[in-house]
Every structure is written in C-alpha cells, then in structure tokens.
KOLTOR-77626 format. One record per atom (N, C-alpha, C): residue in three letters; x, y, z. Coordinates in pm, whole numbers, plus 50000, padded with zeros to 5 digits. Layout:
<atoms>
alaXYZ/...
</atoms>
This chain:
<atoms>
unk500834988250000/unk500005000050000/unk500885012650000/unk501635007650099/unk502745024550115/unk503515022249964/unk503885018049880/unk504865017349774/unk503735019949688/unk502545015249654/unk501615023149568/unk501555034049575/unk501605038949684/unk500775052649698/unk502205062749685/unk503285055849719/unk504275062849721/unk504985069849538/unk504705057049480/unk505055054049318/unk504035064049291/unk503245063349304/unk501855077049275/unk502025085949293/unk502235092649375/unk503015105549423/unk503955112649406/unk505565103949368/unk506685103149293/unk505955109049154/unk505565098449111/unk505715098048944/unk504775112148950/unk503525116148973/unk502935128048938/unk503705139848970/unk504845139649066/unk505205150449093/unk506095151048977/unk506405143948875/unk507605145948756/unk508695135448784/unk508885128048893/unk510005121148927/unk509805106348856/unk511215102248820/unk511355087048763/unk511355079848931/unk510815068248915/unk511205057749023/unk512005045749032/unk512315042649097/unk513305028849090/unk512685018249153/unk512525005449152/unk511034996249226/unk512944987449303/unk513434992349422/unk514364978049486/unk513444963849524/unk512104966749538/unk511714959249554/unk511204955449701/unk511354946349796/unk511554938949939/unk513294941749933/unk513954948450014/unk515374947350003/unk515804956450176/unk516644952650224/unk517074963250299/unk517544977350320/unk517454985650442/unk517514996650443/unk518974998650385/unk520234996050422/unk521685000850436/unk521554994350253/unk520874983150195/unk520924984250056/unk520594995049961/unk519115003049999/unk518845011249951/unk519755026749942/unk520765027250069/unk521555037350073/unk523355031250016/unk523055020849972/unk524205020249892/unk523965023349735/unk522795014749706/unk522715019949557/unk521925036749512/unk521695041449623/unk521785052049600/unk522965061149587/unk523525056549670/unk525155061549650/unk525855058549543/unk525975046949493/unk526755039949350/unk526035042749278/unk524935046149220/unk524155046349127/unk524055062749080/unk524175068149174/unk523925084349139/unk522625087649173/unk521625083549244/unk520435084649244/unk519955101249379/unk519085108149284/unk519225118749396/unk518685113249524/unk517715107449551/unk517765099849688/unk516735088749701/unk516515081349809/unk516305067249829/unk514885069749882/unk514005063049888/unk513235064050016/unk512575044750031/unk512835041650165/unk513215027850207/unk511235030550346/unk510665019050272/unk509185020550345/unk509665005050487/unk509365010750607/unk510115003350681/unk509365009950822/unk509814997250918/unk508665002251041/unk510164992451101/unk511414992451050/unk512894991551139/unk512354977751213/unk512284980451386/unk512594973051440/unk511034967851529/unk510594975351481/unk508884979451527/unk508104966251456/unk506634968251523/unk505544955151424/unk505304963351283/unk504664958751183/unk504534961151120/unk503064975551054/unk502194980351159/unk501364989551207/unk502674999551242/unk503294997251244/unk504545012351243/unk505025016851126/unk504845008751012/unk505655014750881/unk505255024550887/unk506535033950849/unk506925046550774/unk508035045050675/unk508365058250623/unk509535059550552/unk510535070950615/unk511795060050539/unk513155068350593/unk513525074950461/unk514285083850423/unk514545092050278/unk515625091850318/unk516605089250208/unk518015089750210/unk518665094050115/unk519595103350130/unk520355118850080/unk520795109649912/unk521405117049879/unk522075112049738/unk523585106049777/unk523715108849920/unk525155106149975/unk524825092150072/unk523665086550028/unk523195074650114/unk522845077750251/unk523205090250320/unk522505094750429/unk520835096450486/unk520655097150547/unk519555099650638/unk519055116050578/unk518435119750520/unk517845128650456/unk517075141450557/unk518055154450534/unk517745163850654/unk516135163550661/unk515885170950787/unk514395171450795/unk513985182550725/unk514615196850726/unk514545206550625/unk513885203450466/unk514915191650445/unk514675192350320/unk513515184350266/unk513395177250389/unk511675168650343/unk510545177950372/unk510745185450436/unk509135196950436/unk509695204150324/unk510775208550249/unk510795209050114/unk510065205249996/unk510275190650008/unk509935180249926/unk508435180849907/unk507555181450034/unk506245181850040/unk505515193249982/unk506495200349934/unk506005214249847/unk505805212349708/unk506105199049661/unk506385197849543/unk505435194849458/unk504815203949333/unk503565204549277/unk503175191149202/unk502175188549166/unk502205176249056/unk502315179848905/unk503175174548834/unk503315174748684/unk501895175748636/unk502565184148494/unk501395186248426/unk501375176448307/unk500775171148229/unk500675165148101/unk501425157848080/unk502465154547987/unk503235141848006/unk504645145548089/unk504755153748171/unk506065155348249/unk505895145648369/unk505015134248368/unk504835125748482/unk506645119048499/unk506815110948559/unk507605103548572/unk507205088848546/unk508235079848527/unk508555065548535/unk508465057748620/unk508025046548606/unk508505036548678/unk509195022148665/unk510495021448750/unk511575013148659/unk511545000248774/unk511384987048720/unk512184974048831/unk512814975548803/unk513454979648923/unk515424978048952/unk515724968249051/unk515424956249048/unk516174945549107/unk517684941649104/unk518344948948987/unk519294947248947/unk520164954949028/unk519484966149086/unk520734971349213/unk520294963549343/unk519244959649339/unk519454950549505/unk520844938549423/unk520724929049352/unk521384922649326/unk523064922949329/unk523284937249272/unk524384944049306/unk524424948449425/unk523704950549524/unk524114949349698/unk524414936949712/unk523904928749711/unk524374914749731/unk525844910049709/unk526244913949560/unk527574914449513/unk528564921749587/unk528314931849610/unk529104940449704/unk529354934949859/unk528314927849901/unk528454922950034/unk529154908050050/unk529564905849917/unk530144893249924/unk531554897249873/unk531684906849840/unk532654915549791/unk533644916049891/unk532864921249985/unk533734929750128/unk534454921550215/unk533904907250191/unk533864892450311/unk535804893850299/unk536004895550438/unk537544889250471/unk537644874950486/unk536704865550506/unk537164857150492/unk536034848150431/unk536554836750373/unk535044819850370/unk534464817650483/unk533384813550434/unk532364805750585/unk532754794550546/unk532954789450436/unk533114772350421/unk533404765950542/unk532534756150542/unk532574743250681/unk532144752050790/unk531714761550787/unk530644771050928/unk529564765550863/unk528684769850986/unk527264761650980/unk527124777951075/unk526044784250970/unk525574798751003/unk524194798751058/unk523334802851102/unk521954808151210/unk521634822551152/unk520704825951061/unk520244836451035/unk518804836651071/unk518394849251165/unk517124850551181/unk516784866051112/unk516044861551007/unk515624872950943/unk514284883550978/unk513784877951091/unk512924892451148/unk511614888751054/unk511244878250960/unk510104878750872/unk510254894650795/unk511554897850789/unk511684914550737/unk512734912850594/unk513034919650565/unk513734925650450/unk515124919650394/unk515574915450508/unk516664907450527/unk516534888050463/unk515174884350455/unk514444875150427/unk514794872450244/unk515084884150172/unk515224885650028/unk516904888450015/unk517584887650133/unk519344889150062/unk520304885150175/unk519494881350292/unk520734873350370/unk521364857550332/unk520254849850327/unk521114839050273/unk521614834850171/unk521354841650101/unk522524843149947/unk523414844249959/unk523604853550040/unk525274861050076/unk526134850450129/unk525694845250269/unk526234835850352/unk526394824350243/unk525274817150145/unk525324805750085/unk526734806950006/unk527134823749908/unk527964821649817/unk529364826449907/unk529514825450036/unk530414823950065/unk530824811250131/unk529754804050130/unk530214783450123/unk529904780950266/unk529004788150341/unk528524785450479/unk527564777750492/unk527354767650526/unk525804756950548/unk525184769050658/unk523964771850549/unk523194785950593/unk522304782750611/unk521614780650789/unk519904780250812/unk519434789650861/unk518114792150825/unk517414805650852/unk516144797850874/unk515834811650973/unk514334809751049/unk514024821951042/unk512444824151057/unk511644839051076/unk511934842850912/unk512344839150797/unk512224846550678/unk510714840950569/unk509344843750639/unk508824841150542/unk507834850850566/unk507974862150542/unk507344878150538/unk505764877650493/unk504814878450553/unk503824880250485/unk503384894650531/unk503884906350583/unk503084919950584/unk502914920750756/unk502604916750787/unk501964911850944/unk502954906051017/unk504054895850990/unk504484892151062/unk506134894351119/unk506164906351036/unk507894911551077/unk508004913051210/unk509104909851269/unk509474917351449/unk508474907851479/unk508044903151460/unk506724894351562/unk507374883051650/unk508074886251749/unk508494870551836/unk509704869151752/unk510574878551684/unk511904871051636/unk513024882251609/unk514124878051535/unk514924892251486/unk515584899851646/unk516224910051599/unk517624913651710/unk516534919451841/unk515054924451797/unk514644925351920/unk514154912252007/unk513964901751966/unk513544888052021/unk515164876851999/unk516184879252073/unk517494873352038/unk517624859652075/unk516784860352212/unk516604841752264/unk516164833852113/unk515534839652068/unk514854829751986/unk516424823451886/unk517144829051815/unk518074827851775/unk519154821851819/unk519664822451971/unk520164815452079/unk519434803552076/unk518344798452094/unk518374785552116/unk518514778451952/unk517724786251853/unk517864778751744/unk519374777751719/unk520664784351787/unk522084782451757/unk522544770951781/unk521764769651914/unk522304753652045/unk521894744651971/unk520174746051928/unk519684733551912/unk520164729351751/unk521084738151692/unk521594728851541/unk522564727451518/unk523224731151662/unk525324733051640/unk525334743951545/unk524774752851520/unk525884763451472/unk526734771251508/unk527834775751422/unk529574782951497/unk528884798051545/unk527894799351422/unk527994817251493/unk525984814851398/unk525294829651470/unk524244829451414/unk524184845351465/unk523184856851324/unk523064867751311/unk521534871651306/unk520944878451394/unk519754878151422/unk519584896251369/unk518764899451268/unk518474911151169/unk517714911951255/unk516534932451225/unk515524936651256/unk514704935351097/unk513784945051102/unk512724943751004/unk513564948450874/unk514544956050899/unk514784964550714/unk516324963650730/unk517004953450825/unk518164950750829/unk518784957550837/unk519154972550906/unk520154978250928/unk520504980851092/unk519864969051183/unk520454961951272/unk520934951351302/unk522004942151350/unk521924925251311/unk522964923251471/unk522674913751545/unk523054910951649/unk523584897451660/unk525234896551656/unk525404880951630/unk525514871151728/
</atoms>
C-alpha cells in the first residue's frame, strides 16, 4: 500500500522511480550512493511491528535525509501533462548489493554452519545468498514475510529465539536482523 501510493506521488510530481523491491535499508543507501540516484526512500517500520511502517529518505550521499529538506519536498507540485515520471524494476541494484556484500567478506564461511534470523523482514530477500555464496551451510528461520508478521516474536529485538535455534543445530555463529536490516546482532 505504502509503495503504491508512494510510486503515485513520485511519478505525478515529475520524478522517475526505481522499484528495489523487498530489500534492505543500508541496501537502499548504497545503491543510492553507487548509482547516482538523487535519493532513496526505504518504506520500513525498522525494528517495530509492522502497524509502524513509515519511511526513511536517504540523501544522494546514502545518508539519512535532513528534515529541512523533506518539508521541502512536500512542496512539490504535481506534473502537468506528460512531464509525469517513470517507473523502473530495479532489482538489478538490490542484486548488486548482494555482490558488494560478498565483495567485502575477509574471509570463507566454508565448513561454518551459520543461524540467520531474518525478522520475517527485508533481510528475508538477501541474507542467505550472501552467507550461501560464501560456502557457509546457511539456516534461517523467521524469513517468510507476509506483511503482518515482521518483528513478531523474532529478529535482534527477540534474540533468545536465535540463541536457542544456535544450540539446538550446532551452529559456529548465528546473526539475528531487525525488520529492514540495518540492525543485526550476532
């Protein structure tokens, strides 16, 4: 609902859009950064239930977007006639976060046995990829998002839950995300 209404609003005001899709927050402020994009806006209720979404706006410098400049923003008229804007799937820069985060890895997981709890959040669409293509036997719990059930009983605010699922499968290490992944508690 919030990304409809949001794409609606965008595009009439004259602006092109970019669709990341389900992806995390710290993703959306990277490919805004690499990409050149004047700024991000990531629909996210963080660490909260899901009756909290809002949006965070993020600078062209991947930052946190002054408050100044968003009561700016809200000034902004709607296009007239065909000066609407676009709308583009760009999965292809979440994909390229992914790349980048496997990029950065100092070392292999090979022969680790990893514990990801994805919060039923955002983290659910690009954590275990990462861990898989760095050769970690990768299990995850809490990643099957239906709208309702992010933060619900799991993720860095619910950490027991992650702790026992560590004990109970022998894993070396396990990383417990919030809703839009730009918290993770290992």
């Amino acid at each position: 609902m919030f990304e409809y209404s949001l794409v609606a609003g965008l595009t009439a005001s004259g602006a092109d859009v970019y669709l990341l899709h389900v992806t995390t927050t710290p993703s959306v402020s990277y490919v805004v950064r690499t990409e050149e994009f004047d700024c991000g806006i990531m629909i996210s209720a963080s660490h909260n239930p899901y009756y909290d979404n809002g949006i965070k706006v993020i600078n062209g410098k991947g930052e946190k977007l002054e408050e100044e400049v968003i009561v700016e923003m809200e000034e902004i008229p709607f296009a007239l006639k065909d000066a609407i804007g676009r709308t583009t799937d760009y999965a292809a820069g979440r994909n390229r976060y992914i790349g980048y985060l496997i990029s950065i890895a100092t070392r292999s997981f090979k022969g680790k046995k990893v514990a990801l709890d994805c919060a039923n959040g955002s983290a659910s669409a690009i954590a275990k990829n990462v861990f898989d293509a760095l050769g970690a036997e990768t299990h995850v719990i809490n990643n099957h998002p239906n709208g309702l059930n992010i933060n619900t009983d799991c993720g860095s605010t619910h950490i027991h839950v992650l702790q026992e699922y560590v004990k109970e499968t022998g894993c070396d290490v396990g990383f417990a995300y919030d809703g839009d992944a730009d918290r993770c508690i290992a």
